[in-house]
Residue frames relative to the residue before (quaternion, step in Angstrom):
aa qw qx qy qz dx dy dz
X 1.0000 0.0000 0.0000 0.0000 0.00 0.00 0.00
X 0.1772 -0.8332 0.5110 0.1152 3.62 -0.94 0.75
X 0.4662 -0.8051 0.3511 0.1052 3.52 -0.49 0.87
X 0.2650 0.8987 -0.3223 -0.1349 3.52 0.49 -0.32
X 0.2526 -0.8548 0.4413 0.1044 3.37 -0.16 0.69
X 0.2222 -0.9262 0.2967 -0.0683 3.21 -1.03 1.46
X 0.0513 -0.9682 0.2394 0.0512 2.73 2.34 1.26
X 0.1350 -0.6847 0.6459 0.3095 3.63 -1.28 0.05
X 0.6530 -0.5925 0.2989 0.3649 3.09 -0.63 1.37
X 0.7448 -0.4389 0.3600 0.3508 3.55 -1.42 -0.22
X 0.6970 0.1873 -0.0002 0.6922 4.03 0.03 -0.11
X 0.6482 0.3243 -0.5076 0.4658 3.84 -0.12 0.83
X 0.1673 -0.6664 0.7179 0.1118 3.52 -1.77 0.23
X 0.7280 -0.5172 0.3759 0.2475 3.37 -0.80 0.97
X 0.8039 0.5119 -0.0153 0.3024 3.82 0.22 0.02
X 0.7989 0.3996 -0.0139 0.4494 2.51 1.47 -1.28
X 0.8174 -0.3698 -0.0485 0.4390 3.73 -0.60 0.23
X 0.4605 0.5823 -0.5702 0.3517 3.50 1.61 0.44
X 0.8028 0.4173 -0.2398 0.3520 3.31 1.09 -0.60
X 0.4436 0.6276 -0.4509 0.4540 3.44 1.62 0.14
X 0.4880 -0.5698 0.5123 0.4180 3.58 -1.94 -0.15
X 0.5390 -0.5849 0.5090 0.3290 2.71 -1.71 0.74
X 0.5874 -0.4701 0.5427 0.3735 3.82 -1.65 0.77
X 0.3524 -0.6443 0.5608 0.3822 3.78 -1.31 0.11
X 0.7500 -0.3965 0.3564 0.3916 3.53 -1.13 0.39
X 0.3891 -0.6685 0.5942 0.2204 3.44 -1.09 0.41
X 0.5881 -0.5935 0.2475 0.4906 3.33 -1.13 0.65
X 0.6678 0.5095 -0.4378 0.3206 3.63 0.46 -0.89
X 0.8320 0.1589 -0.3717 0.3800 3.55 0.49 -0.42
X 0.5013 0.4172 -0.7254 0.2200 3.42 0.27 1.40
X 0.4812 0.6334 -0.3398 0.5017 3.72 1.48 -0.51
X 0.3753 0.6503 -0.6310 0.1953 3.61 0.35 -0.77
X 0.9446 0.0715 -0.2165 0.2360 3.23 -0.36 -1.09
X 0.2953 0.6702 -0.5554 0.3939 3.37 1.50 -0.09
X 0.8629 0.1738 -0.3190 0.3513 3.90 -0.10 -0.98
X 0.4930 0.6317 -0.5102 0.3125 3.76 1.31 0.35
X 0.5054 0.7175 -0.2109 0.4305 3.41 1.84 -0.49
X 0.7049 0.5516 -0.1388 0.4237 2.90 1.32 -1.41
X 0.6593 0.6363 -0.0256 0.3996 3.08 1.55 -1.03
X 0.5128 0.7286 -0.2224 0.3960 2.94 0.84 -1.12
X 0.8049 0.4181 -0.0250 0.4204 3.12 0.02 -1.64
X 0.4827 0.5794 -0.2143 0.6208 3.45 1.87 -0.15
X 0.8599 0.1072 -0.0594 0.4955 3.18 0.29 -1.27
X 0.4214 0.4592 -0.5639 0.5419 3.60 0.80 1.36
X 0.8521 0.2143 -0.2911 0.3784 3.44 0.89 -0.36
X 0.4263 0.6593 -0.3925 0.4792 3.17 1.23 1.49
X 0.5393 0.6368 -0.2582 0.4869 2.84 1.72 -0.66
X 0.6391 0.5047 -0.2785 0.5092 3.42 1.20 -1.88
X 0.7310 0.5208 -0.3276 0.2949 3.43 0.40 -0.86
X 0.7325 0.5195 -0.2340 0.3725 3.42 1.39 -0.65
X 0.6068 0.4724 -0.2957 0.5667 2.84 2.36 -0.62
X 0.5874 0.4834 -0.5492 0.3459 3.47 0.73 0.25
X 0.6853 0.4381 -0.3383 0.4733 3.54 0.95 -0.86
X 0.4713 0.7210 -0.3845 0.3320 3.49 0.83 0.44
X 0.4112 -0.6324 0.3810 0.5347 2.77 1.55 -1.76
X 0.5401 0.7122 -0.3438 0.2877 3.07 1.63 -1.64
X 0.6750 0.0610 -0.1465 0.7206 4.09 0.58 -0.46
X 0.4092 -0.6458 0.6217 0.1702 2.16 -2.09 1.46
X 0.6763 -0.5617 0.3398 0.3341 2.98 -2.06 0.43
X 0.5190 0.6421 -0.2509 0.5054 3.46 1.51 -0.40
X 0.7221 0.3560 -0.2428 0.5412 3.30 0.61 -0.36
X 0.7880 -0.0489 0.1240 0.6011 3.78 0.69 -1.31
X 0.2665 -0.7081 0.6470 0.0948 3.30 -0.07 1.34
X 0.5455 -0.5438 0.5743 0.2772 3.59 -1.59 1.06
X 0.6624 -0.5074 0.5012 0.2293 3.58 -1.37 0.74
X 0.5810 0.4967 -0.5520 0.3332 3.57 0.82 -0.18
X 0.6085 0.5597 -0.2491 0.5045 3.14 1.08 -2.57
X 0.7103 0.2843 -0.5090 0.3945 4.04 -0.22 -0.41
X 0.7583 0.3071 -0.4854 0.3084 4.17 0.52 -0.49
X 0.3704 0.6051 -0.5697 0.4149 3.92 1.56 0.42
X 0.9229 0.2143 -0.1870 0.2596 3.19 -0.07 -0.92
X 0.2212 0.5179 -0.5434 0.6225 2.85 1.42 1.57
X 0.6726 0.4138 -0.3322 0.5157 3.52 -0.11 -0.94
X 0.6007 0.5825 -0.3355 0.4328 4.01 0.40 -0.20
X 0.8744 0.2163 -0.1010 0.4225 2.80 0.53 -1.51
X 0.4730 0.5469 -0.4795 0.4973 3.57 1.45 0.72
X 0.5988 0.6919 -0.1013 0.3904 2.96 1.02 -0.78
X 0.7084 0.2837 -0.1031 0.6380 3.34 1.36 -0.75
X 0.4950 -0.7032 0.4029 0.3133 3.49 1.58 -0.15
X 0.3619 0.6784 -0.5414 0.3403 3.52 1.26 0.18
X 0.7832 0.4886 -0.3481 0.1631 3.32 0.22 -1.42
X 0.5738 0.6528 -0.2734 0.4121 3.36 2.22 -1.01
X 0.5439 0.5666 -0.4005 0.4719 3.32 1.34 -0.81
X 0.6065 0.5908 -0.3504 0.4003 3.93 0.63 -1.87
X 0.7240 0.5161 -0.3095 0.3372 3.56 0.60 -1.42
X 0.5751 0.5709 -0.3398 0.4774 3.41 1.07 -1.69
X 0.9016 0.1544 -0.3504 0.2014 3.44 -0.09 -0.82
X 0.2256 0.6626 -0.5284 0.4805 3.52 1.79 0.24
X 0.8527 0.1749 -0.2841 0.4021 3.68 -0.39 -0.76
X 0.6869 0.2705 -0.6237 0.2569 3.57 0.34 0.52
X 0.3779 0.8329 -0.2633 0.3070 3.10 0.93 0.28
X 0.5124 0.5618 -0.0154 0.6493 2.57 1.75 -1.35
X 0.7089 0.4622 -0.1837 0.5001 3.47 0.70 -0.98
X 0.5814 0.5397 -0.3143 0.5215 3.74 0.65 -1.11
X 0.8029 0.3607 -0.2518 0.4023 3.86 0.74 -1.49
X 0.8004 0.3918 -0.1747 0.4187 3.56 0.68 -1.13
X 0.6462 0.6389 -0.1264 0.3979 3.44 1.05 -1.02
X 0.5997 0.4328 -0.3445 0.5783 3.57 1.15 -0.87
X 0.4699 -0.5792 0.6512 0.1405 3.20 -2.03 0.91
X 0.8137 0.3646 -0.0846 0.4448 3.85 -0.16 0.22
């Protein structure tokens, strides 16, 4: 004859929340990290920006994120950069692009 025994462990009671369903997540912790991802990249470039106007980095070394998207905005603006680009890609072309 075999016996088996069908113990409830030690510290549990039948009924209760080992045997209940679990709640679904909440939104933040299934998003959590989707919007820590999202962030990030935000608040690293708030930081630079506060340590440039701080002083703490120099401008010589790491210009602050503004002065680098001004002078973008300049140089689209004046039409350098389209020229810079044009001649980057034929360039690019002439080296990578030819067969032979």
């Amino acid at each position: 004859m075999v016996v088996t025994s069908y113990a409830v462990p030690t510290g549990t009671v039948r009924g209760t929340a080992a045997s209940e369903p679990t709640r679904a997540p909440s939104w933040w912790q299934r998003r959590r990290w989707t919007v820590l991802r999202a962030l990030s990249p935000v608040a690293i470039l708030l930081l630079w920006q506060v340590a440039s106007a701080a002083g703490v980095l120099s401008e010589r070394v790491l210009p602050a994120p503004s002065l680098i998207l001004d002078a973008g905005w300049q140089l689209t603006t004046s039409g350098e950069l389209g020229q810079a680009l044009a001649v980057s890609e034929t360039l690019w072309c002439r080296d990578f692009c030819s067969v032979g």
